[in-house]
TORRO-52034 format. One record per residue: x, y, z of N, C-alpha, C in turn. Coordinates in steps of 0.1 Angstrom, whole numbers, plus 5000, padded with zeros to 4 digits. Layout:
XYZXYZXYZ...
***
This chain:
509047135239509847065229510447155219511947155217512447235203512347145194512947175181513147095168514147195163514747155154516347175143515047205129514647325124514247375113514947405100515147275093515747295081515047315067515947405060514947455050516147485038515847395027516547445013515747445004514847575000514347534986515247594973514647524963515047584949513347654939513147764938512047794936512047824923511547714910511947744894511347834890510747914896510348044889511048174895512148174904512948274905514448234901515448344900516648294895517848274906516948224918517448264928517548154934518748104946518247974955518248064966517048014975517248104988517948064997518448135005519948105018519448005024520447905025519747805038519547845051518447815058517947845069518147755078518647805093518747695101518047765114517147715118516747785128516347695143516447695155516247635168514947715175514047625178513147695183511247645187510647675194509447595195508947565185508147435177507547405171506147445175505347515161504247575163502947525162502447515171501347415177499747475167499747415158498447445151497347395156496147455147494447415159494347275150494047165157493747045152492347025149491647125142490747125132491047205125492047325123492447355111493847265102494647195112495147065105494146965098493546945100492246855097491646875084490847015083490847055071492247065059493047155066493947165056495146985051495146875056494946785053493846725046492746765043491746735033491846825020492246945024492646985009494046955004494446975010495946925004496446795000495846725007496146545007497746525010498646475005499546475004500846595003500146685001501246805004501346835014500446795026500046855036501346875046502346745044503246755050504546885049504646865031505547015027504647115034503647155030503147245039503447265052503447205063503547175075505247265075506247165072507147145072507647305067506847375057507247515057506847655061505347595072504747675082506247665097506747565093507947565107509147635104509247695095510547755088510247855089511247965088511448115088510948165074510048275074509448335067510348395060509948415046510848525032510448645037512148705038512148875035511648945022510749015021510949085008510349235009511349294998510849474998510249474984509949534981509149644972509849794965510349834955511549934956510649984948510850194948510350294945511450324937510350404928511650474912511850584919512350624934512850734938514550754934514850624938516450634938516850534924517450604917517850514907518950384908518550294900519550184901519550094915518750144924518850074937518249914935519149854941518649674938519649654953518149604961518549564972519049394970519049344963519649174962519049144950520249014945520048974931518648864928517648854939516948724940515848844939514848814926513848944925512148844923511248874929510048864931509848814917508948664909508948644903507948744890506748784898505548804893505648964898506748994903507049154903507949214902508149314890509549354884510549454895509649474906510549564916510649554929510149414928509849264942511349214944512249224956513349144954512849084974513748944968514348904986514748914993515148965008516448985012517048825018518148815019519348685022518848685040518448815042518248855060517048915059516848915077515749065079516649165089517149295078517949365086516649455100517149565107516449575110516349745102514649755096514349815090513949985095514149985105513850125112514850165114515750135114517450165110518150215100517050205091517450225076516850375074517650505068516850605066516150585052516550545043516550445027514750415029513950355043512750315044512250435044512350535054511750645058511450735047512550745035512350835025511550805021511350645019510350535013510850525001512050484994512750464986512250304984511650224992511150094989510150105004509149975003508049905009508749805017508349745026508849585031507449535029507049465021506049365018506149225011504949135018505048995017505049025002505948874998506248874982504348774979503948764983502948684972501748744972501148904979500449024974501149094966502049104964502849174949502349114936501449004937501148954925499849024916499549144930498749224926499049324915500349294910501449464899501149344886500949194886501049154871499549184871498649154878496949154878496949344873497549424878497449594874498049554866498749514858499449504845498549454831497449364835496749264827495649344830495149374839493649464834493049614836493949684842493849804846494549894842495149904824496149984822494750124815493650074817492450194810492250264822492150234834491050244844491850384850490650444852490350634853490450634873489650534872488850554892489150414897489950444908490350304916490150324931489450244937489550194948490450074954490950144964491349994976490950054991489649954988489049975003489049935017490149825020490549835031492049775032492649905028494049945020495249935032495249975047496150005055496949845053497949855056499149965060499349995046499150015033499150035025500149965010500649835015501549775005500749744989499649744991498949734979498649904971498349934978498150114972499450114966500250124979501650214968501650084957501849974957502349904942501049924934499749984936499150034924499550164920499950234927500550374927501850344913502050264916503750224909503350184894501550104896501550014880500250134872499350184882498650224874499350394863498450404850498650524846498750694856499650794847499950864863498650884865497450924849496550984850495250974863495750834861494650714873494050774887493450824894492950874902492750764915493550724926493650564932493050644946492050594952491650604962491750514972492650514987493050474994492350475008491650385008490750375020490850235032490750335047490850265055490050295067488950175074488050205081488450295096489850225102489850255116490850345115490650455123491350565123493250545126493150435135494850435141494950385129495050285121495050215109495650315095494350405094494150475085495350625086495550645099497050715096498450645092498650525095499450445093499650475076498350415069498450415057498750545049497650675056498050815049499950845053500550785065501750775064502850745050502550585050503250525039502450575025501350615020501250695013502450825005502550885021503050995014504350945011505250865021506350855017506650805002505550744999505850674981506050804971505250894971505650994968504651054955503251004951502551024941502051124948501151184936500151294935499251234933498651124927497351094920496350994933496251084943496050954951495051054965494150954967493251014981493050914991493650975002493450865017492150915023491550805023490450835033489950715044489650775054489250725066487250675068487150605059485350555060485050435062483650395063483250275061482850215048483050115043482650095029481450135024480150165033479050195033479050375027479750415025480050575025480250565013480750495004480950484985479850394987478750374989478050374985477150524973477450664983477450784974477950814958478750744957479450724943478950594937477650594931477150454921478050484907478350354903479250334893480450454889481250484900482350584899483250474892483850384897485250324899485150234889486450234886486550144869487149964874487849974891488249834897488149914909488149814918487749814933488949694937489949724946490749604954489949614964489349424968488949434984489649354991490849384999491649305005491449275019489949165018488949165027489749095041489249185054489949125064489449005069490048855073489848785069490448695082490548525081490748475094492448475092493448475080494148545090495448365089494648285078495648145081496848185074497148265064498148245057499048275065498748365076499948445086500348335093500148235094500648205112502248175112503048145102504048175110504748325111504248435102504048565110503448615118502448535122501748605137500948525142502048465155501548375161500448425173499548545168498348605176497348545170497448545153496548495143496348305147497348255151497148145156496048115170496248205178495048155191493948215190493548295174492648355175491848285164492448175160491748095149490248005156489247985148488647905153487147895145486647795141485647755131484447945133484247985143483548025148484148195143485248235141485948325132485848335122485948185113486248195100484648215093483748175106482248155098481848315098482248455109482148545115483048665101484148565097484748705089484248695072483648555072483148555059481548635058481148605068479648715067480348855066481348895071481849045072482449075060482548975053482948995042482149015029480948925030479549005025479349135021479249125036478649275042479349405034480749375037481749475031481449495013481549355008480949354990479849434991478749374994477449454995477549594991478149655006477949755006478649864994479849774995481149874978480049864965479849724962479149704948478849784941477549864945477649964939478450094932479550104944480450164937481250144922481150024919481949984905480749984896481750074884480350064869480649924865479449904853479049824850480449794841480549674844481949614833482949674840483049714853484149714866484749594869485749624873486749484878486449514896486349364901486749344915487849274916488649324926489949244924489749174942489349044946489349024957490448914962490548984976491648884980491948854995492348785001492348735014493948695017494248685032495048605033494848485042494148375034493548285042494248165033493448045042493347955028491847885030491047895040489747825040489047855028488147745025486947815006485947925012485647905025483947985031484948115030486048155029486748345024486748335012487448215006487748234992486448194980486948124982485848084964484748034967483847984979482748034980482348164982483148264983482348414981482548454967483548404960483348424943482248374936482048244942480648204941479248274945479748294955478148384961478648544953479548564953479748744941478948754929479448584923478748554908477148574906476848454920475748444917474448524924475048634934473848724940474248824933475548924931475749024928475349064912476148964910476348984892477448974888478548894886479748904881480048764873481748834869482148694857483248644864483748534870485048514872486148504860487148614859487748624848489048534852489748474840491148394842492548494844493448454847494548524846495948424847496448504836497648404829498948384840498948274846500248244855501148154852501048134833501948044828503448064834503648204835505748204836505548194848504448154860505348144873504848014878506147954882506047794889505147814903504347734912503747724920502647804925502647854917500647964920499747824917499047844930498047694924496447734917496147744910494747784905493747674907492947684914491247664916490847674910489047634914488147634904487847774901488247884911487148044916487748114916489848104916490248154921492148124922493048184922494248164930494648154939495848064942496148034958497748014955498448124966499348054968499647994987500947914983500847844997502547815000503047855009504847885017504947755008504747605006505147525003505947504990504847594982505147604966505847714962505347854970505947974964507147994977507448134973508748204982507448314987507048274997505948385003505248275014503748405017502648355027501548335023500548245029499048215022498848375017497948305005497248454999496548374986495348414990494048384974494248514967493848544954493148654950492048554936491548654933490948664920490348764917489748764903489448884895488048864888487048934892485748964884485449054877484449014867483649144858482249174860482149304870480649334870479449374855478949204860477649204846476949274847475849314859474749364859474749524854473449574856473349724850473749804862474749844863475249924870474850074866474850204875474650324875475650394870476450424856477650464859477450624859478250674867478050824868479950844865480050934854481251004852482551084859481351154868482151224878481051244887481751344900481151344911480451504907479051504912478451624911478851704922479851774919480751874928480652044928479452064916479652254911479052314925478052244933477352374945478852324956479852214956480552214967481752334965481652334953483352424948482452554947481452604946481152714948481052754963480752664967480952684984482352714993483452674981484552654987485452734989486352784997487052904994488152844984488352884972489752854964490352974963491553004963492553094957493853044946493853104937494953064928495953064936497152954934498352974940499352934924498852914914499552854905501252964904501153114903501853174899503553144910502453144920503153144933504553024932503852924929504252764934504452734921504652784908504452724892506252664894507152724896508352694895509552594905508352574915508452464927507852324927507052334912506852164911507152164895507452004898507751984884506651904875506452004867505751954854504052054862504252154863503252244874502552274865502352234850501252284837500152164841500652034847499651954851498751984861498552074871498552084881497652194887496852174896495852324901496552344915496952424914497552474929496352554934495752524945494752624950495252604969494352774976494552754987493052664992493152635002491652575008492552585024491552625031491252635045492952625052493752735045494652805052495452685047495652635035496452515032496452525018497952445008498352544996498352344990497452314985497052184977497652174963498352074952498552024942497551934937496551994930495951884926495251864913495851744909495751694893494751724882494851814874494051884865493051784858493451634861492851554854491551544858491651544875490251524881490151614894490251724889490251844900488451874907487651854899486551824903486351724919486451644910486551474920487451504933488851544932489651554944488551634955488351774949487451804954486451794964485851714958483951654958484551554971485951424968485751344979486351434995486951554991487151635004485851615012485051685006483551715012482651635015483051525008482251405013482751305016483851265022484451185027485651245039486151205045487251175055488351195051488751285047490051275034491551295044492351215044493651255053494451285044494251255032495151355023494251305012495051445000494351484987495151544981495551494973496351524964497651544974498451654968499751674972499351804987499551804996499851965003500951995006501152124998502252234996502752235005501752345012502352415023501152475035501852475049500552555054500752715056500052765052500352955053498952995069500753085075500253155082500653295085499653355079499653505074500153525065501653595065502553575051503353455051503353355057504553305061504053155056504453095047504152985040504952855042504852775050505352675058505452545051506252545048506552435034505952235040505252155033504452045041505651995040505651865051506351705046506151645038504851645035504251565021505051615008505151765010505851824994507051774997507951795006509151715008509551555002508451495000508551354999508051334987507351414982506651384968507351394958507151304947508051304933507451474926506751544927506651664921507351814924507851744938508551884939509851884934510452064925511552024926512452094927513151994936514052034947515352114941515752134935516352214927516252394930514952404936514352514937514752574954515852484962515152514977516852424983517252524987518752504996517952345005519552254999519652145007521252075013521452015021522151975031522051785029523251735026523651605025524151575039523651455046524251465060524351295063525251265067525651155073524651025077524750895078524150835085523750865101524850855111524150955129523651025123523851165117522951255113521551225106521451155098520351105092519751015104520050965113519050925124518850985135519951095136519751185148518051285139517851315128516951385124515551285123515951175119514351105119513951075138515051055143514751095160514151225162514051325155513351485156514351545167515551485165516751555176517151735166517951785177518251915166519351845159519751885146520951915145521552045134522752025135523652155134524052105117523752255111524252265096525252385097526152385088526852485086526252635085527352725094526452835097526752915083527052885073527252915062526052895051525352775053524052725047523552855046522152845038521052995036520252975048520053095055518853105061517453065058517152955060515752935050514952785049513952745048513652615048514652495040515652435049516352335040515952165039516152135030515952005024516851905033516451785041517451725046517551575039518951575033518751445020519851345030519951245023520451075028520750995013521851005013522450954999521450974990521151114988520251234978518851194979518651094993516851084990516551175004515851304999514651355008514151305019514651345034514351275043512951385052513351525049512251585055513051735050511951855057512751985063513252015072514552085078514452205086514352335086514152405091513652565093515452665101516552645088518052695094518152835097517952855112517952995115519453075117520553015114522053025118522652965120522652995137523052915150522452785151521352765148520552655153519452625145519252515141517552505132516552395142515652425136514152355139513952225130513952095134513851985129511852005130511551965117510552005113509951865104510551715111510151595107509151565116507851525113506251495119506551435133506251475145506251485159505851265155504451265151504351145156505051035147505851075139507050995127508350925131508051015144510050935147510450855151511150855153511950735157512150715173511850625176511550605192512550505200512850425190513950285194515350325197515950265204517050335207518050245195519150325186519650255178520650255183
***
């Protein structure tokens, strides 16, 4: 059976009406025991609900202070000042604009995580987000927290966890460590972290009309399966947050056994305070007894709970990581002299070699960057320069992409749209045999898309083998 999917909302907390939607197409067969429930919480809305699980999903990006002035559409994320909508969903691997990472494509109603960083985390030193991939939450803490902030980016499964050290780099900070572990592993660090995001994996309701896989994979017997795993996962972090730490937990569900009965069970086995958070300026965030909910009905988004705790108990807080016998162990070499005029603002900064690699890393917590090398899975740390072999110092992608280098320092080439996709395809192409011999910058309406290596006649596209572009455009 088809249906005619019509959809006009007016959402009073954006200044925006969204495009009318008309769409043709199967109507989406939900589990008639999760209709069941969600008609018991809802009562009467159940039907708006319904009615906007059948409608086409909100576009929305996420924009980076890379490129100034960029505003992709006048319709902007209520509860995020760099959240806009798009009218469409172009297609985004098309765009060289993504790849610089000049903006995110992420759902608008986890962005509500930049007013929560805004309201309690403008002090906080040590941050975790522990199961961070594909990374839309990191970079928008990247964006709210202080630069000083030290954000640790962590993801269990390895294919996962490159994804995210991916979109990491493209954001473009320094203050930041991807690591590949199990939550069980910060267990080593008792009371490091000043908040912890757990963006606990979960059954997965808010998705279904983005992922009609989340739909056949639903079933009482799931939802009872990801809430123990979600325990498990608390448990084992807890300790990592000091005492009078924030947990910032969140799901994208709508069942209570994810949400607010585990605030409840947080409260009352762990130790914590369910704190409030002020959602007076935005229309349709529904607040609970434990917690926030929003739901396609009310907001311009997809299911998503969060809330926010304060760890009571006596926690172990330890300052820093006991790192002096690792850094004695370590081979470091000064590079500051070398690299001082290649980054900007390089008085902040320890440039050291480690294991045939030329690292930027923040004088704030040069210890710590350190310490989590050696004891954790690190796929990146801090900034990497460059890799040197013998004399020959091989400039990274990461420095290419990072807000610290600067580019000012290093012959670059402005190139076309085909050109700008012929390079993120890792095809050769041809710069003027006039250019400098020398590692050049390859820009796209002035944003940093990667290096090549211009030997004359011909250069070496030198954009990451497993990065490109594969689709045929």
């Amino acid at each position: 059976m088809k249906i005619l999917s019509l959809l006009f909302y007016w959402f009073h907390a954006s200044p925006c009406i969204v495009v009318l939607l008309i769409t043709v197409g199967p109507e989406m067969q939900l589990p008639e025991l999760f209709v069941e429930r969600m008609k018991a919480m809802l009562g009467a809305d159940y039907a708006d609900f319904e009615q906007a699980l059948q409608s086409p999903p909100p576009v929305s990006v996420r924009v980076n202070n890379k490129l100034e002035n960029y505003k992709p559409s006048e319709c902007r994320v209520p509860w995020c000042d760099t959240g806009y909508y798009l009218e469409e969903r172009p297609l985004f691997t098309a765009d060289p604009l993504l790849h610089a990472g000049v903006y995110y494509v992420q759902e608008a109603s986890s962005m509500f995580l930049k007013h929560i960083a805004k309201a309690f985390l403008s002090q906080a030193e040590n941050v975790l987000d522990l199961c961070a991939a594909p990374g839309g939450k990191s970079t928008l803490l990247l964006e709210s927290l202080p630069d000083h902030t030290l954000l640790v980016s962590n993801e269990i499964i390895r294919s996962r966890a490159q994804i995210l050290a991916e979109n990491i780099t493209k954001w473009g900070n320094s203050n930041v460590v991807v690591t590949n572990n199990a939550p069980k592993d910060f267990r080593q660090f008792p009371g490091f972290f000043d908040a912890v995001l757990v963006d606990a994996p979960c059954s997965g309701e808010g998705m279904f009309r983005k992922d009609a896989g989340a739909i056949k994979e639903w079933s009482m017997q799931n939802v009872q399966n990801c809430a123990i795993r979600q325990k498990s996962i608390l448990q084992d972090v807890w300790g990592s947050l000091k005492d009078s730490g924030l947990l910032i937990y969140s799901t994208c569900t709508y069942n209570r056994e994810e949400n607010e009965e585990q605030i409840a069970w947080i409260c009352g086995e762990l130790g914590a305070e369910h704190l409030k958070i002020d959602i007076s300026d935005f229309d349709g965030i529904v607040e609970s007894d434990l917690g926030y909910r929003f739901y396609p009905h009310k907001v311009q988004g997809e299911g998503l709970f969060m809330a926010v705790l304060r760890k009571n108990d006596s926690g172990k807080y330890t300052p820093g990581l006991r790192t002096n016998k690792v850094l004695k162990e370590s081979k470091i070499i000064d590079r500051s002299k070398l690299y001082s005029n290649q980054i900007l603002n390089s008085e902040r900064f320890e440039i050291i070699e480690l294991q045939n690699q030329i690292h930027a890393i923040p004088k704030s917590h040069p210890d710590v960057y350190l310490g989590f090398r050696h004891r954790l899975n690190c796929l990146l740390n801090g900034v990497l320069i460059a890799d040197t072999k013998g004399k020959d110092h091989i400039p990274a992608h990461q420095f290419a992409l990072s807000k610290i280098i600067n580019s000012r320092q290093f012959s670059s080439f402005e190139v076309d749209y085909d050109t700008a996709i012929s390079y993120l395809k890792r095809d050769n192409i041809l710069l003027p045999y006039t250019t400098q011999r020398s590692y050049v910058l390859i820009r796209y309406k002035q944003q940093v898309l990667g290096w090549v290596k211009h030997l004359g006649n011909r250069t070496n596209n030198m954009y990451p083998q497993h990065w490109r572009i594969k689709m045929r455009l």
